[in-house]
RODO-2510 file (C-alpha; in nm, 4 decimals, decimal comma):
residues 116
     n   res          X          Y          Z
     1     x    -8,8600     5,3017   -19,9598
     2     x    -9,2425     5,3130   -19,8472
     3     x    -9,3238     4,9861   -19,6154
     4     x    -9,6974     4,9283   -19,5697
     5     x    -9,7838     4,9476   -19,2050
     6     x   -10,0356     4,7778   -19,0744
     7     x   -10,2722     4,9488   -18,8435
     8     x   -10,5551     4,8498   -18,5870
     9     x   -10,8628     5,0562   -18,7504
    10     x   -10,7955     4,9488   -19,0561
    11     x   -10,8130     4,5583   -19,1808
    12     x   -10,6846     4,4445   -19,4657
    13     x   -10,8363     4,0940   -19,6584
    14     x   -10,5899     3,7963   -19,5649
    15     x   -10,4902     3,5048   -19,3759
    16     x   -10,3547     3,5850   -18,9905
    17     x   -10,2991     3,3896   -18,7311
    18     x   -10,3477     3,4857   -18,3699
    19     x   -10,3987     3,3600   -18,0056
    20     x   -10,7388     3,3258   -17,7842
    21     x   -10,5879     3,3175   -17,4236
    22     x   -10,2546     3,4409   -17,3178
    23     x   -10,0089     3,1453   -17,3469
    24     x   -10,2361     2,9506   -17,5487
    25     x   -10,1669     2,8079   -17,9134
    26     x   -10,2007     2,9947   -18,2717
    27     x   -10,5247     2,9792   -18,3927
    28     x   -10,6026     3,0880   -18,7675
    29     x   -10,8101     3,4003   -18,8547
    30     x   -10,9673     3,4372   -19,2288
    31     x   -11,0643     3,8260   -19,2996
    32     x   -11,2233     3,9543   -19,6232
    33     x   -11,4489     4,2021   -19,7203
    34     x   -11,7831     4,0765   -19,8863
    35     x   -12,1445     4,0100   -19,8359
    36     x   -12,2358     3,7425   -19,5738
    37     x   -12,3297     3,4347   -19,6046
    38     x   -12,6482     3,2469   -19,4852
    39     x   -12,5597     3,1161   -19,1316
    40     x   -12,7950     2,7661   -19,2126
    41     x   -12,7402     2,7043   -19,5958
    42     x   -12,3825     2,8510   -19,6480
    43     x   -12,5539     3,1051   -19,9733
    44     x   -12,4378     3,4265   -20,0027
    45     x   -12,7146     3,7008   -19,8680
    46     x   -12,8216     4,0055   -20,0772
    47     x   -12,7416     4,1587   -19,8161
    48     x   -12,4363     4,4896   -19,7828
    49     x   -12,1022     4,4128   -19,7839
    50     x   -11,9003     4,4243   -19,4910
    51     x   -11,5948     4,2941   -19,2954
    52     x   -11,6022     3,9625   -19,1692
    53     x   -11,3871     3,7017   -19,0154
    54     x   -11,3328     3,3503   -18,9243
    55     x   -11,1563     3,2846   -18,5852
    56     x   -11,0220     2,8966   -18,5709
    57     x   -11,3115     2,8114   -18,8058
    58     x   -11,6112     2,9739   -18,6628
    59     x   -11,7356     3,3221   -18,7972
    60     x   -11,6488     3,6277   -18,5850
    61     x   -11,9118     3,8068   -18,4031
    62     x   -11,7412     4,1671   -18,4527
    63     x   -11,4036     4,1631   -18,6766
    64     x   -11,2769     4,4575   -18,6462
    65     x   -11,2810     4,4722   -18,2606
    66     x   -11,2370     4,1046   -18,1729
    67     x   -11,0024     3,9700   -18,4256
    68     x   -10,8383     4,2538   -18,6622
    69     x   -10,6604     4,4206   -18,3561
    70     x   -10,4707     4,0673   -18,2212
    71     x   -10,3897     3,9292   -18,5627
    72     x   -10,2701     4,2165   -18,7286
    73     x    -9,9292     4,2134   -18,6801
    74     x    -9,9199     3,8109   -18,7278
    75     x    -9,9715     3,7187   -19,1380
    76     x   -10,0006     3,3596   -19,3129
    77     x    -9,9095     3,2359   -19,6028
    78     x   -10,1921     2,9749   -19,7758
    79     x    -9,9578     2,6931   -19,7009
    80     x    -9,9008     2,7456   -19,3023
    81     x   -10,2734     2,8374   -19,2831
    82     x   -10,4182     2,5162   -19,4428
    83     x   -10,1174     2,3582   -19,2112
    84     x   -10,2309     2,5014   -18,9114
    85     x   -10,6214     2,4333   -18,9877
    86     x   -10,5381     2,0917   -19,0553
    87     x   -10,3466     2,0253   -18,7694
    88     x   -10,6272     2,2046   -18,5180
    89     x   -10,8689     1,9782   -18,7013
    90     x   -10,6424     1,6430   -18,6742
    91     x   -10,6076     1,7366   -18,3118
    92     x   -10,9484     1,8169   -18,2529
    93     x   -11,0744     1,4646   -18,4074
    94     x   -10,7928     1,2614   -18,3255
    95     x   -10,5436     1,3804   -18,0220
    96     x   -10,7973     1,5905   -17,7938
    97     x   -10,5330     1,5996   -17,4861
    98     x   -10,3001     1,8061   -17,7699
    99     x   -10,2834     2,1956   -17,7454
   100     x   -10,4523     2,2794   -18,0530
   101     x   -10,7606     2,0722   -17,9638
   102     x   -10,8354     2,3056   -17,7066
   103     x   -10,7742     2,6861   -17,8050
   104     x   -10,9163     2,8653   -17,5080
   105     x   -10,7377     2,6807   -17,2728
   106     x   -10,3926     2,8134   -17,1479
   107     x   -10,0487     2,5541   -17,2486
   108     x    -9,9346     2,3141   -16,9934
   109     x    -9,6101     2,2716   -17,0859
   110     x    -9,5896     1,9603   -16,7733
   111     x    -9,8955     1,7617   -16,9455
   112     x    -9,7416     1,7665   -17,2788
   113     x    -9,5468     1,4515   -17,3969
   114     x    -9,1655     1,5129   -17,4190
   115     x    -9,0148     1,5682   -17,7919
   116     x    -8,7561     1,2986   -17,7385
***
């Protein structure tokens, strides 16, 4: 039985999910392999492929040494990472004192509202 082991120096195209700040929440990480894409009009360049990534909906300044090593080990499926985009976005518009409004900032589990 061969399993497929993920490794550090070597990213593979998917959805991933990982964490800015220690005890902060999940954010969602979008890697693929392609050409990039014009920062002001959204076209794609003629430019030479190469890895890229979106961290929590903003491109990645280096992929491979920012996000591929802390989401590696953490994969989505489509569903939980429109879920979890949605629900940063939600949060972000609508319920900024909520964790996943503000992703850099460590969980305070005493400001949060109780579940019951």
């Amino acid at each position: 039985m061969s399993e497929h082991l993920i490794t550090p120096g070597l990213p593979i195209a998917g959805l991933y999910k990982m964490k800015l700040v220690k005890g902060g929440p999940w954010v969602t990480v979008e890697i693929w392999y392609g050409p990039p894409h014009d920062p002001a009009t959204g076209e794609i360049m003629d430019r030479s492929f190469r890895w890229q990534a979106r961290v929590d909906g903003g491109d990645a300044e280096d992929p491979l040494r920012r996000a591929w090593p802390y989401c590696s080990g953490q994969p989505l499926t489509d569903s939980e990472f429109r879920y979890m985009r949605d629900t940063a976005k939600w949060a972000k518009d609508f319920a900024p004192d909520q964790p996943e409004a503000k992703p850099r900032d460590k969980i305070d589990l005493n400001r949060l509202s109780p579940l019951f």
